[in-house]
C-alpha positions in Angstrom: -3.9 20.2 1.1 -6.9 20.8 -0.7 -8.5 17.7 -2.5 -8.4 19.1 -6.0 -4.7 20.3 -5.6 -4.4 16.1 -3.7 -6.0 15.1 -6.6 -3.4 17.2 -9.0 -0.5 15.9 -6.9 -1.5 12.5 -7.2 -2.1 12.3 -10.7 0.9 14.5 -11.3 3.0 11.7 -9.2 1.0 8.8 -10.9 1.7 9.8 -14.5 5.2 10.5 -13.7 6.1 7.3 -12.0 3.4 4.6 -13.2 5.9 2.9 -15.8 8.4 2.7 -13.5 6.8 1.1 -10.7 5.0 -1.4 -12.8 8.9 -1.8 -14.5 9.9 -2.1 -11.0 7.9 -4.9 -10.3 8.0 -6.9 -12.9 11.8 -6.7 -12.7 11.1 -8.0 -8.6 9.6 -11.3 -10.1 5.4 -9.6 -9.9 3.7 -11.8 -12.7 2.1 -9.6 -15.6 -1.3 -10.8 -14.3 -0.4 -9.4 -10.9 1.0 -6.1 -11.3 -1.9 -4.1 -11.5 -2.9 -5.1 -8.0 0.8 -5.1 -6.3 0.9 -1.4 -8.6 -2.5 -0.2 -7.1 -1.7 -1.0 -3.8 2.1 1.3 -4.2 -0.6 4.0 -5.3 -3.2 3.8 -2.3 0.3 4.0 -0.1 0.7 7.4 -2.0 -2.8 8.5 -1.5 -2.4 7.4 2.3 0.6 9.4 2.7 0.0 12.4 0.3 -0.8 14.9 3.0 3.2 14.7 4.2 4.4 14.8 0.2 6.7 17.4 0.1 7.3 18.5 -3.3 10.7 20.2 -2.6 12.3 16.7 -1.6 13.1 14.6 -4.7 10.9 11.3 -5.6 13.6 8.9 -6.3 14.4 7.2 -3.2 10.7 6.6 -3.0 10.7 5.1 -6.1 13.0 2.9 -5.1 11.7 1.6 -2.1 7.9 2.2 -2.3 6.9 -0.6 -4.6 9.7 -2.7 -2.1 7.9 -1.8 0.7 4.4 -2.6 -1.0 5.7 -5.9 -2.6 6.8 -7.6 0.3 3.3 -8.1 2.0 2.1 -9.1 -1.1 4.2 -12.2 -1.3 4.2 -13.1 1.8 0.7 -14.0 1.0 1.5 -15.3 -2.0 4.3 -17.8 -1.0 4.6 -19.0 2.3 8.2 -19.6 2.5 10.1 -16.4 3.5 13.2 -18.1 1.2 11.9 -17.0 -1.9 11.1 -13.3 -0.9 13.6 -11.5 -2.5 15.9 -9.0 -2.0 15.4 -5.0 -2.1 16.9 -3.6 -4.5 20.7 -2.6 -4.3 21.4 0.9 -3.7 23.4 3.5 -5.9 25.8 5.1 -4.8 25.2 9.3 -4.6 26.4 11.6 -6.9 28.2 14.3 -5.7 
């Protein structure tokens, strides 16, 4: 992939999904002063991992489980009792 057409992904996947991970985190217990760095480090996961985005395949589940995935290292720092981690969030069920 091409930087600028990386760089039009990304900000086409950003703009898209921004509110909803920062929503996402917040609702995961991320203070207000803490989002922005727990959100910027779900985005450098998408910069990482752009090269194998595959436009065809639908964003949700990744939404779902990206700003998990990013979260959970981030309070493991932050608390150090694995108690108060908590859980991912439930899955829906598919619609047929």
């Amino acid at each position: 992939m091409g930087h600028d057409l990386a760089l039009t992904a990304f900000r086409a996947i950003y703009d898209a999904n921004v509110d909803y991970v920062h929503a996402t985190l917040r609702r995961l217990g991320v203070t207000s002063a803490e989002v922005e760095d727990v959100a910027h480090d779900v985005f450098v996961a998408v910069v990482r991992h752009l090269h194998a985005y595959d436009p065809a395949r639908p964003l949700r589940p990744w939404r779902r489980l990206c700003p998990w995935r990013r979260l959970r290292p981030w309070l493991r720092r932050a608390s150090p009792s694995p108690r108060s981690t908590p859980s991912p969030p439930p899955r829906r069920p598919r619609r047929r």
